[in-house]
DOBA-397507 format. One line per field, with one value per residue (C-alpha): x, y, z; residue in one letter; residue number from 1. Coordinates in pm, 1 decimal. Last residue first. Example, Ala and Ser with C-alpha at 12.3 -4.5 7.8 and 13.67 -1.06 7.14 Angstrom:
east: (1367.0  1230.0) .
north: (-106.0  -450.0) .
up: (714.0  780.0) .
aa: (S  A) .
i: (2  1) .
END
This chain:
east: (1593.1  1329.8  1507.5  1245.0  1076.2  893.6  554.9  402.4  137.7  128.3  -107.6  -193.1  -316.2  -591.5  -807.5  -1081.3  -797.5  -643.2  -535.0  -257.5  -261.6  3.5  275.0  209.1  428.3  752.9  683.7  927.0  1267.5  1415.9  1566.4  1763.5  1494.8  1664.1  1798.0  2170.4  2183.9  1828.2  1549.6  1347.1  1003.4  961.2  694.9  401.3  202.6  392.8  682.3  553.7  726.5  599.4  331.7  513.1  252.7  -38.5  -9.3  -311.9  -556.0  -849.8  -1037.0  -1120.2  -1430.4  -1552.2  -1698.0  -1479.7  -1656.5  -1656.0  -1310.6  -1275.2  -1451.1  -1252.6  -890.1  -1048.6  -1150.9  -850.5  -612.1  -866.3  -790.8  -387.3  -480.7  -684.5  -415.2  -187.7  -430.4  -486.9  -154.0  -141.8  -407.1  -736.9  -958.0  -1282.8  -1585.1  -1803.4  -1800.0  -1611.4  -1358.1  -1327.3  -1258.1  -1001.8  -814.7  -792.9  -704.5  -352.1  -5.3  38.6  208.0  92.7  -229.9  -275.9  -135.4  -346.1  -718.8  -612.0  -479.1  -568.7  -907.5  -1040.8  -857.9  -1096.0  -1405.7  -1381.8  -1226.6  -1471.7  -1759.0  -1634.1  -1617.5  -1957.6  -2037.9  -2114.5  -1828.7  -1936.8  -1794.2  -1513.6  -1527.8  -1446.9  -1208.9  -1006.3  -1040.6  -885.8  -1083.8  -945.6  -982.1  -1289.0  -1519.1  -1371.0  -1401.7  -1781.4  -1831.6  -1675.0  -1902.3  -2185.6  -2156.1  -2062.8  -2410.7  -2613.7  -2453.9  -2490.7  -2902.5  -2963.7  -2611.4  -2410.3  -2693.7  -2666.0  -2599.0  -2602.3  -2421.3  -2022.9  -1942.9  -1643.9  -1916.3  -1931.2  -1763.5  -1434.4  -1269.9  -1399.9  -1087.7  -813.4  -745.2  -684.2  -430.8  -225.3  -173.6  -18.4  208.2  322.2  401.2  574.0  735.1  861.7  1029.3  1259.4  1581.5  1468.2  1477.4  1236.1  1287.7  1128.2  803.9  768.3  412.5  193.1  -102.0  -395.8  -573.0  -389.3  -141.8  -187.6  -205.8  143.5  269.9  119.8  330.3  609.4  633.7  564.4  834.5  1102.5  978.3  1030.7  873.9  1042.2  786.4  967.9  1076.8  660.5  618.6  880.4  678.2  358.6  516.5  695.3  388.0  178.9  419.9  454.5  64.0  19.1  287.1  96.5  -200.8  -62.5  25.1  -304.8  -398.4  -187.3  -313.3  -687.6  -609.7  -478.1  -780.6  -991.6  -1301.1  -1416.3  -1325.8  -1083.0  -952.7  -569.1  -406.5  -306.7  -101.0  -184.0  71.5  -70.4  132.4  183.5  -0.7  -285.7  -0.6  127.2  -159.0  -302.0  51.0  22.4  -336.5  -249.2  -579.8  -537.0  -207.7  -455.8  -684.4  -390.6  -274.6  -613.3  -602.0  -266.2  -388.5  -648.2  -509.8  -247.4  -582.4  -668.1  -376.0  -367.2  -714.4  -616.4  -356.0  -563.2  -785.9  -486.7  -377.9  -780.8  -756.9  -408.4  -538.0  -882.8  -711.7  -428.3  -777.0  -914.2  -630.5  -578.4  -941.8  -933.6  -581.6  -720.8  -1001.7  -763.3  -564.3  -903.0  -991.4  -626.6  -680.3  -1038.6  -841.3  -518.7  -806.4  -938.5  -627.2  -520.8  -841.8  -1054.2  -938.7  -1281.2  -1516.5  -1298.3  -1148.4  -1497.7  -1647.0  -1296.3  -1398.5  -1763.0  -1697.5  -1470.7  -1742.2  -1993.8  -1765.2  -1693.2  -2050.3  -2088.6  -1808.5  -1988.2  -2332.8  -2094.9  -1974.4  -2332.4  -2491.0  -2225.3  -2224.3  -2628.8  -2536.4  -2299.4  -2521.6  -2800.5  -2573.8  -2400.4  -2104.5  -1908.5  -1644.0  -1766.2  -1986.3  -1711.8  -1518.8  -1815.7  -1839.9  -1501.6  -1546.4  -1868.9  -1615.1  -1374.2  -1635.5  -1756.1  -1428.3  -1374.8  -1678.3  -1644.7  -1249.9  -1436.3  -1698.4  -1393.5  -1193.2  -1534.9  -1578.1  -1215.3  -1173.8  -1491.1  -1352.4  -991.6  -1222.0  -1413.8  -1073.6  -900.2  -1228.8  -1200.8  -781.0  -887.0  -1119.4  -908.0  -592.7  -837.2  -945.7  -588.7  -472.1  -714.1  -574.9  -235.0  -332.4  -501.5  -169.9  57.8  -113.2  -93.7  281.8  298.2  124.4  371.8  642.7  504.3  499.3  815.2  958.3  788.1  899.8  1252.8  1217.7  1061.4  1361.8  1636.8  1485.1  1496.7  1822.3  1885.5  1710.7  1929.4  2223.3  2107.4  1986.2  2386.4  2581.9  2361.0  2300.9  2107.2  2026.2  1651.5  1598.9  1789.5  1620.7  1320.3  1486.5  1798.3  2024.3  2411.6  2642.5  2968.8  3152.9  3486.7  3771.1  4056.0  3821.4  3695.6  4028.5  4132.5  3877.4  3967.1  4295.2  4191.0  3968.9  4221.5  4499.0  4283.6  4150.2  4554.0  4585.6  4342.5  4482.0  4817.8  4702.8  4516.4) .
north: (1372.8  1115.8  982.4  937.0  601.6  545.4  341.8  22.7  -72.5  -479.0  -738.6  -913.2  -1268.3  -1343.0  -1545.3  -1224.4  -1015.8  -713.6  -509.7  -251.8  141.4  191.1  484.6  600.8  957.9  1012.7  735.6  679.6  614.0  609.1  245.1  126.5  -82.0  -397.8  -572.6  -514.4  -199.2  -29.7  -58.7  246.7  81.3  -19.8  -240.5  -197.9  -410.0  -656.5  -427.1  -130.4  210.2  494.3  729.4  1062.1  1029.7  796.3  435.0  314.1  35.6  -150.1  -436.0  -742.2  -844.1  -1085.9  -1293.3  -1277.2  -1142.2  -797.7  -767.1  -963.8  -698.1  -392.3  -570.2  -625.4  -238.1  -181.7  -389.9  -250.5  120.6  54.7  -92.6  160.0  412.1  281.6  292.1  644.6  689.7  526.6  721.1  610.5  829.8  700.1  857.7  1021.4  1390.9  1482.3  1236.3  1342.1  1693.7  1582.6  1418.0  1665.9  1921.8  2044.9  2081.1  1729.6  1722.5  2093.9  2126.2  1722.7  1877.0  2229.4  2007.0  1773.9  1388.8  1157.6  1317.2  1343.4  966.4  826.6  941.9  843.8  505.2  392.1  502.9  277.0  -7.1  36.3  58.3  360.4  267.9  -97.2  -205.8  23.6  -18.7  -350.9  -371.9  -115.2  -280.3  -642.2  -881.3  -1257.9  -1138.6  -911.2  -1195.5  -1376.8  -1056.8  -1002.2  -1364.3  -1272.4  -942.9  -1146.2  -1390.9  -1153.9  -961.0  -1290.2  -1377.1  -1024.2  -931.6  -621.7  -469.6  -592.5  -430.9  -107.2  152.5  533.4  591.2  644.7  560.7  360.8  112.6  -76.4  114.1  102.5  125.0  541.6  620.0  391.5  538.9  902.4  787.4  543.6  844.8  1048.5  787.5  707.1  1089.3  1092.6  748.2  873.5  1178.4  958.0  1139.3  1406.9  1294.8  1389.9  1537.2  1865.4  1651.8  1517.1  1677.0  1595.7  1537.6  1778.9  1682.2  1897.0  1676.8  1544.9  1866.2  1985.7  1658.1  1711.3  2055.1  1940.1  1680.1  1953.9  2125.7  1876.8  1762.2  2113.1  2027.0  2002.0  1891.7  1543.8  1540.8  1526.3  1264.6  1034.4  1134.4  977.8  691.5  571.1  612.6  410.2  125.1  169.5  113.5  -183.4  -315.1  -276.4  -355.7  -716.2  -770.9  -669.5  -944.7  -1234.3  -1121.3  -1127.0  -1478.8  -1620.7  -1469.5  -1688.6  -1632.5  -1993.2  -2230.4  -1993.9  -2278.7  -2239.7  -2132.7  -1777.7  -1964.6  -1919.9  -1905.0  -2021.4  -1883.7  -2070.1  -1968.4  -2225.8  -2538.4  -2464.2  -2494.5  -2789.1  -2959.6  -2852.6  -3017.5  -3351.3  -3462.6  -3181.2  -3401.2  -3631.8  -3355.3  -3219.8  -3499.3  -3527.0  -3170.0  -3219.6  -3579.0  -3381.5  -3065.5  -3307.5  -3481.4  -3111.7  -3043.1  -3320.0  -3294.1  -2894.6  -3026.9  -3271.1  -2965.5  -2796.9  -3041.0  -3114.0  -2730.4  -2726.8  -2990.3  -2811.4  -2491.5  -2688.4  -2805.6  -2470.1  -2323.6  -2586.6  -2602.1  -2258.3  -2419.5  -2735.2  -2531.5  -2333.2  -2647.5  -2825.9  -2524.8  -2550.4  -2879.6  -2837.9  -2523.1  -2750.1  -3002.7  -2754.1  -2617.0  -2990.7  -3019.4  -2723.5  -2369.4  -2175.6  -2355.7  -2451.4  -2100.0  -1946.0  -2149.2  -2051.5  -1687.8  -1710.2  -1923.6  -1571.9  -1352.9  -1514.4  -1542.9  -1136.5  -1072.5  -1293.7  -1066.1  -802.0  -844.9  -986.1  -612.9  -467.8  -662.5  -535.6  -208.6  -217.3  -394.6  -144.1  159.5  -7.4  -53.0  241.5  287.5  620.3  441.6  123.1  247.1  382.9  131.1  -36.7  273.9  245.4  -189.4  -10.6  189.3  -83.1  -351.1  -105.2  -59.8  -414.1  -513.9  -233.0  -368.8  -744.9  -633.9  -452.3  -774.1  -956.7  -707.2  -761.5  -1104.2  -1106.6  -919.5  -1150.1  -1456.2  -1299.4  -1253.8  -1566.7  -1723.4  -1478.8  -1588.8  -1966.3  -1952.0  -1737.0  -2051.5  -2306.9  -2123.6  -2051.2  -2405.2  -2505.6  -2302.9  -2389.7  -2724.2  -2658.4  -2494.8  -2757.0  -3031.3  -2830.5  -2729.7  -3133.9  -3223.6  -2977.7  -3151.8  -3526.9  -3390.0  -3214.5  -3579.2  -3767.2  -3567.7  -3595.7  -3964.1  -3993.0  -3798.9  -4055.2  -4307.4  -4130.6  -4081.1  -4457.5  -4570.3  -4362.6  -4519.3  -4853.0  -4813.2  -4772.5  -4447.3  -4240.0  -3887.5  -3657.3  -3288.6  -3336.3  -3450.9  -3702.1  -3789.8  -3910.5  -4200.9  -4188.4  -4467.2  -4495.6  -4748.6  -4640.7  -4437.4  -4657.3  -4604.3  -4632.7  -4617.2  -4324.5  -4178.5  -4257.6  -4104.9  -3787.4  -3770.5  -3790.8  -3519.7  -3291.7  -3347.7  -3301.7  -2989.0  -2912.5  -2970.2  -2767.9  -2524.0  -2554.1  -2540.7  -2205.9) .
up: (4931.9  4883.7  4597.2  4277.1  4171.8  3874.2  3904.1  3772.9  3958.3  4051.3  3953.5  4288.5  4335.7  4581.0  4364.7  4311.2  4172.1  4251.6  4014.5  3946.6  3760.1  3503.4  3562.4  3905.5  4000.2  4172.5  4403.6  4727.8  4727.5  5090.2  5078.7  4762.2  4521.0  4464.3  4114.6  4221.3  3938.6  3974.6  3684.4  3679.5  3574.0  3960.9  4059.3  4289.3  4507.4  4708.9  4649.3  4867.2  4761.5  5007.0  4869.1  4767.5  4461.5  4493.8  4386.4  4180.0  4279.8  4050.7  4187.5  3995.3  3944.0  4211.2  3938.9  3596.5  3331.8  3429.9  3386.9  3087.4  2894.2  3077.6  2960.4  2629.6  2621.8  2707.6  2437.2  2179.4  2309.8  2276.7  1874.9  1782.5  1911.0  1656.1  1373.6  1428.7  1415.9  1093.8  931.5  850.8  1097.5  1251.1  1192.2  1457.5  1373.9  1676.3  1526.0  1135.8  1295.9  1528.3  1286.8  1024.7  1264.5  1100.2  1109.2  1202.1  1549.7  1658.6  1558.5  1709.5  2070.2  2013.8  1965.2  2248.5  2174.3  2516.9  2585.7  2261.2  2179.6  2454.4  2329.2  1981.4  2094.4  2337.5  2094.7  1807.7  2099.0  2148.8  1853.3  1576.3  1350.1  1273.7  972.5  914.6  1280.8  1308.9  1004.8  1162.2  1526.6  1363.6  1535.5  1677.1  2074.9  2020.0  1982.4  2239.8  2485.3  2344.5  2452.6  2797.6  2816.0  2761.2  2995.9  3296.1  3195.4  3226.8  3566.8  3686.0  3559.6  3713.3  3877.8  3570.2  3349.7  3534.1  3214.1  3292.3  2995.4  2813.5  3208.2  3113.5  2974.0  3294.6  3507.5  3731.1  3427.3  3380.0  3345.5  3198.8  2885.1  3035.5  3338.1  3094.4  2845.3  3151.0  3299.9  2939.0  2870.5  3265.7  3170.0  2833.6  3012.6  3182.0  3041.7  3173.9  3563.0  3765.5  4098.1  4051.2  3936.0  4261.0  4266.5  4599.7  4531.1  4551.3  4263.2  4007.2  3981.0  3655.6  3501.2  3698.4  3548.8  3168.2  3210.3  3306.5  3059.0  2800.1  2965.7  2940.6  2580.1  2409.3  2073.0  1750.0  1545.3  1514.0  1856.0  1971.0  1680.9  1853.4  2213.3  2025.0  1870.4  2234.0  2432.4  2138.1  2165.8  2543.0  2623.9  2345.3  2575.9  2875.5  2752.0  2630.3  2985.6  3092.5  2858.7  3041.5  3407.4  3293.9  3164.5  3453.5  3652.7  3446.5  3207.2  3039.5  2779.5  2590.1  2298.4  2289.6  1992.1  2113.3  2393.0  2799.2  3006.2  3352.8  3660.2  3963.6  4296.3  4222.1  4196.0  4508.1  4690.5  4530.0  4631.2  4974.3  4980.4  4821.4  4630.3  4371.6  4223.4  4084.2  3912.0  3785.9  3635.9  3474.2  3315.3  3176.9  3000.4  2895.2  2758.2  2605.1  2426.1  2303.4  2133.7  1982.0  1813.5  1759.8  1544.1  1348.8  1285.7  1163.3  944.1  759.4  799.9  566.5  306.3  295.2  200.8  -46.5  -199.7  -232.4  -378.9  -647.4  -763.9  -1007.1  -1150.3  -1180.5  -1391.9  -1577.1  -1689.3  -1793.9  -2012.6  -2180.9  -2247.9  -2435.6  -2626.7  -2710.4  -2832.2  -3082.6  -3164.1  -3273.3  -3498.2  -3487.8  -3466.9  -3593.6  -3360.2  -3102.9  -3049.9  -3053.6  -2825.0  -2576.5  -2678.6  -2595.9  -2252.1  -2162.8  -2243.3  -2012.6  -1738.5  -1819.9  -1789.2  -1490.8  -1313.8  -1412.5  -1262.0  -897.8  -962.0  -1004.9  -733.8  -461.2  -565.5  -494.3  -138.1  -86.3  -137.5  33.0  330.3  345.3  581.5  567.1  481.9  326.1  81.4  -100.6  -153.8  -274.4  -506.1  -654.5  -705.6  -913.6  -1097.3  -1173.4  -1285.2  -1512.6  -1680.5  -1656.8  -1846.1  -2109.5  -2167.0  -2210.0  -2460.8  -2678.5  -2650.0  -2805.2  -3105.0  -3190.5  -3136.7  -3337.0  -3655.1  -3603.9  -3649.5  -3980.6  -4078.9  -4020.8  -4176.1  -4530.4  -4544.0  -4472.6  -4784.3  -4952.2  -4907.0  -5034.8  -5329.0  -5396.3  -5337.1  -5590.1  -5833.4  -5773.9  -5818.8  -6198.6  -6264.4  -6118.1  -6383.8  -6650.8  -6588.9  -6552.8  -6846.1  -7057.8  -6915.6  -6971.2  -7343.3  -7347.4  -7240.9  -7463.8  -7810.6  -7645.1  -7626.0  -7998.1  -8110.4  -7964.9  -8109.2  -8456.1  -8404.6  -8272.9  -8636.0  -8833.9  -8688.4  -8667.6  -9075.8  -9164.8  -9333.6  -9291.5  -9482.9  -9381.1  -9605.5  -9517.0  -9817.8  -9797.2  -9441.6  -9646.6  -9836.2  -10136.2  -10033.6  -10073.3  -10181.5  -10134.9  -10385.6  -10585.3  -10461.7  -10768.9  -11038.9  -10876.2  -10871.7  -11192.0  -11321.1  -11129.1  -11254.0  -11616.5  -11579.9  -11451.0  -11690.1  -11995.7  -11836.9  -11788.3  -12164.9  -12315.4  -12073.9  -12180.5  -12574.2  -12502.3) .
aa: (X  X  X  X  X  X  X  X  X  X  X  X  X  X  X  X  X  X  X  X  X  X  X  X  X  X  X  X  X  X  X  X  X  X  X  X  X  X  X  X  X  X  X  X  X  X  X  X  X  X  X  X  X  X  X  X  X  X  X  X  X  X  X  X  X  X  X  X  X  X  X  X  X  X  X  X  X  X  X  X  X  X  X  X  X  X  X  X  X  X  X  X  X  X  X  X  X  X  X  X  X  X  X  X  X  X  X  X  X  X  X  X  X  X  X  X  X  X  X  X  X  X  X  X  X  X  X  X  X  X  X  X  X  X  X  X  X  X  X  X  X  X  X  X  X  X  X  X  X  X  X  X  X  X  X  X  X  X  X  X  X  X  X  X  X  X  X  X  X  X  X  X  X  X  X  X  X  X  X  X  X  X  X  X  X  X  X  X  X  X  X  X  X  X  X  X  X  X  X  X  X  X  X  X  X  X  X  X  X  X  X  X  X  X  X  X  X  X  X  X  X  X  X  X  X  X  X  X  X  X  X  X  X  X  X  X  X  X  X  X  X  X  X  X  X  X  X  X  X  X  X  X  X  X  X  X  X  X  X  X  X  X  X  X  X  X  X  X  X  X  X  X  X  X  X  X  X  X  X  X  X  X  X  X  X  X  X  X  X  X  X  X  X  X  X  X  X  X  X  X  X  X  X  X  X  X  X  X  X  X  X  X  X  X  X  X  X  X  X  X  X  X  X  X  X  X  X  X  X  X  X  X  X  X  X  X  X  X  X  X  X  X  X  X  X  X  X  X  X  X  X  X  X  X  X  X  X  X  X  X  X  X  X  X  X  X  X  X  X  X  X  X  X  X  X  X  X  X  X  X  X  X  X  X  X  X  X  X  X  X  X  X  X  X  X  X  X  X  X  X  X  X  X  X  X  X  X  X  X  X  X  X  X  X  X  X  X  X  X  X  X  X  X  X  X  X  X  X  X  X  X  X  X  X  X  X  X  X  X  X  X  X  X  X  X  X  X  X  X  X  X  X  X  X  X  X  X  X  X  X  X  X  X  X  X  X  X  X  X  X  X  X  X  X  X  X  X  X  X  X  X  X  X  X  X  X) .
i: (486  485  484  483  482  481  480  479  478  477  476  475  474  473  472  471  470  469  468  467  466  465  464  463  462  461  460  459  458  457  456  455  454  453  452  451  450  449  448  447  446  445  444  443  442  441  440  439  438  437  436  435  434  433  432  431  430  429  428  427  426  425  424  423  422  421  420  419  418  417  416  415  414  413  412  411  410  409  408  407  406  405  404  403  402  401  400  399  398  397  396  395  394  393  392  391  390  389  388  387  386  385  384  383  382  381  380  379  378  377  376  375  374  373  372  371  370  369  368  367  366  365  364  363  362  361  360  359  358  357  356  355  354  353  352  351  350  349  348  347  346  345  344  343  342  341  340  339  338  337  336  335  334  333  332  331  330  329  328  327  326  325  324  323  322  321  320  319  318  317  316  315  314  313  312  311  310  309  308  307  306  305  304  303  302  301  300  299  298  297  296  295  294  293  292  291  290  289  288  287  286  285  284  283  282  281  280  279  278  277  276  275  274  273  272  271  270  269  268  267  266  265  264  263  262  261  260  259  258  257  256  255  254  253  252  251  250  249  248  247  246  245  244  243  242  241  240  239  238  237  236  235  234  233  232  231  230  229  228  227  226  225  224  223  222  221  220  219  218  217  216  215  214  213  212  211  210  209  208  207  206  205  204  203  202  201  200  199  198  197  196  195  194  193  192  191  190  189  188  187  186  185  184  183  182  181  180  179  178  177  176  175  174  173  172  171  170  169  168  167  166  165  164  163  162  161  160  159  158  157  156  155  154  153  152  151  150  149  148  147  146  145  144  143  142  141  140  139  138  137  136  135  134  133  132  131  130  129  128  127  126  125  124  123  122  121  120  119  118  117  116  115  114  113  112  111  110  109  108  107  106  105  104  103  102  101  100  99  98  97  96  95  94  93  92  91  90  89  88  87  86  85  84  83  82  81  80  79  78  77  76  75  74  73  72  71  70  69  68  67  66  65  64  63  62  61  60  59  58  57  56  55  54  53  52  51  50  49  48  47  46  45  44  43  42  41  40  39  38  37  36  35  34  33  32  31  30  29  28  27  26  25  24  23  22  21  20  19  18  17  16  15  14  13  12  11  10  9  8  7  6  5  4  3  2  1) .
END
């Protein structure tokens, strides 16, 4: 008991002498003492307190802020359902309006169907009602077209607004384009044609001073005037009636050559099919060479007897289709016709003709002349059927290709026959007889012979192409093929 007396003792002492020793620093009791703060100095409770007041400002400004974003994110909202109800009231009319235009083509495709139509037979009140009802739908869709672009400005505005008044000017340069390159190129061609025609002139005038020396005259009539395409036809010359009965013969051997590829197509036995067209051909009371024919020349015996059907009747003035006398009646006014018809003729395509015109003159020509040319058992044959024929002996005019091939021999004829009777003497038409004896003034050889020269005794297997004789003296020659006289 006495030790702990003591240590007590021991321990109080000590801590006198301690706070004697250092004594406690002033300190005062204020607010923060409570608070469980001590300081030791006022700067250090005053930065604290600083330091408060800055957060206290801070949450503040923050809380201002989230208040701030909330009423803008509410009127971003409004603004963004706004656009949201226009985009869809926009997308409702594109809608309504691309159903409007699929209607307008739809009915723009079936009334293009029945102008199609119209055309072949040919209807005129059918066209012309197919004709109102597509330009009716082409307005529709104009119409449709100025609401969209409205549309587009109205609901686009600003920038899309402007793109749209842009775009409309692009489409209408690009609408004008066309038609000025089209004016460009006439305003060329027409300039052209202007020199063209002033080296016409200057041709024309040396002729007329080289026209004083006879000999010179003379010469120049015998030489040969090449006319080209783009070359105004002033007036009916023989010239001219030599350069298209070159174009019939080569109208003559493109059809020859698809015809006899047709006939080796279906198999046919060319040697006596030739034979027999020859025997047909020779039915007259000629004498048939047909014995000496070579095989190989078979195309000039099919050419020989295509050339024989399309040219009867030339002699007359509608290939004696009627008992017509209008170049006996009124000549000079008959001549002028046919040569305008010939112009006319000259730039046509005969498809588009007599899609147009089926029932013509022309349309006739053809109907009658392909009967004789293609028989009911040749066309059996070659196609398999009588498709042709039928559509023919009912007056319309086929579509097919061969068809189209034939158009274009008859058209080279019927030229040939126009031009004919425009020129005054007309020309006169010869043919070279078979076993006749070969005359080169008048005939010409399609057998072409090694040095150039017919060898002597050949005489004419069978004509080929008939010749003229024309009012200025000069002679087109008959084409013929030549056989050995042994």
């Amino acid at each position: 008991m006495a030790s702990r007396v003591s240590n007590f003792s021991n321990l109080i002492q000590r801590v006198s002498a301690s706070c004697l020793l250092d004594p406690l620093c002033a300190v005062r009791r204020d607010p923060d003492y409570a608070n469980g703060k001590y300081y030791e100095d006022d700067e250090e409770r005053d930065l604290e307190h600083f330091e408060e007041g800055q957060d206290t400002e801070e949450e503040e400004e923050e809380r201002e802020a989230t208040q701030q974003e909330e009423n803008n994110g509410g009127v971003r909202t409004l603004e963004q359902s706004k656009r949201e109800s226009r985009m869809e009231g926009l997308a409702v009319e594109m809608e309504v309006l691309l159903n409007e235009v699929f209607d307008a083509v739809s009915m723009m495709k079936r009334a293009y169907v029945g102008l199609q139509e119209a055309h072949c037979p040919w209807d005129p009140e059918k066209m012309r009602a197919a004709d109102v009802t597509v330009v009716a739908e082409l307005k529709r869709l104009g119409v449709l077209r100025e609401r969209y672009r409205r549309s587009i400005l109205v609901n686009g505005g600003g920038v899309s607004g402007r793109r749209s008044i842009d775009g409309r000017a692009v489409g209408l340069r690009e609408v004008v384009a066309p038609y000025e390159a089209a004016v460009d190129e006439l305003k060329r061609e027409v300039k052209a044609r202007e020199v063209e025609v002033e080296n016409l002139r200057e041709k024309l005038r040396s002729v007329t001073n080289l026209g004083g020396n006879t000999k010179k005259g003379r010469s120049l009539s015998k030489k040969k005037l090449t006319l080209s395409p783009s070359q105004v036809i002033a007036a009916p010359a023989p010239e001219l009636f030599e350069a298209t009965m070159s174009r019939v013969k080569e109208a003559l051997k493109s059809f020859t050559a698809i015809l006899l590829s047709l006939m080796r197509s279906a198999h046919w036995d060319i040697s006596a099919a030739i034979r027999s067209i020859q025997a047909t051909s020779a039915a007259g009371g000629t004498k048939n060479t047909s014995s000496k024919t070579g095989t190989h020349h078979v195309k000039y015996s099919l050419e020989s007897y295509i050339s024989h059907k399309i040219f009867q009747g030339f002699d007359h003035e509608t290939f004696y289709m009627d008992g017509s006398l209008s170049s006996l009646l009124n000549p000079e006014q008959y001549h002028q016709e046919c040569f305008t018809q010939y112009r006319d003729m000259k730039s046509m395509d005969p498809v588009e003709l007599l899609g147009i015109l089926p029932t013509c003159q022309f349309g006739q020509f053809c109907l009658k002349k392909y009967l004789l040319i293609v028989n009911p058992k040749m066309e059996g044959s070659l196609f398999g059927n009588l498709d042709q024929q039928n559509q023919v002996i009912h007056g319309n005019h086929p579509r097919s290709e061969f068809y189209r091939e034939f158009l274009g021999l008859a058209k080279a004829v019927w030229s040939l026959h126009l031009l004919a009777f425009s020129l005054d003497p007309s020309p006169n038409q010869f043919e070279a007889s078979r076993g006749a004896e070969f005359h080169p003034q008048y005939m010409e050889s399609v057998v072409k012979f090694s040095d150039g020269r017919v060898p002597a005794g050949h005489i004419v297997g069978f004509p080929v192409s008939p010749g003229f004789k024309l009012g200025n003296g000069s002679v087109i020659r008959a084409r013929v093929y030549l056989v050995s006289r042994m």
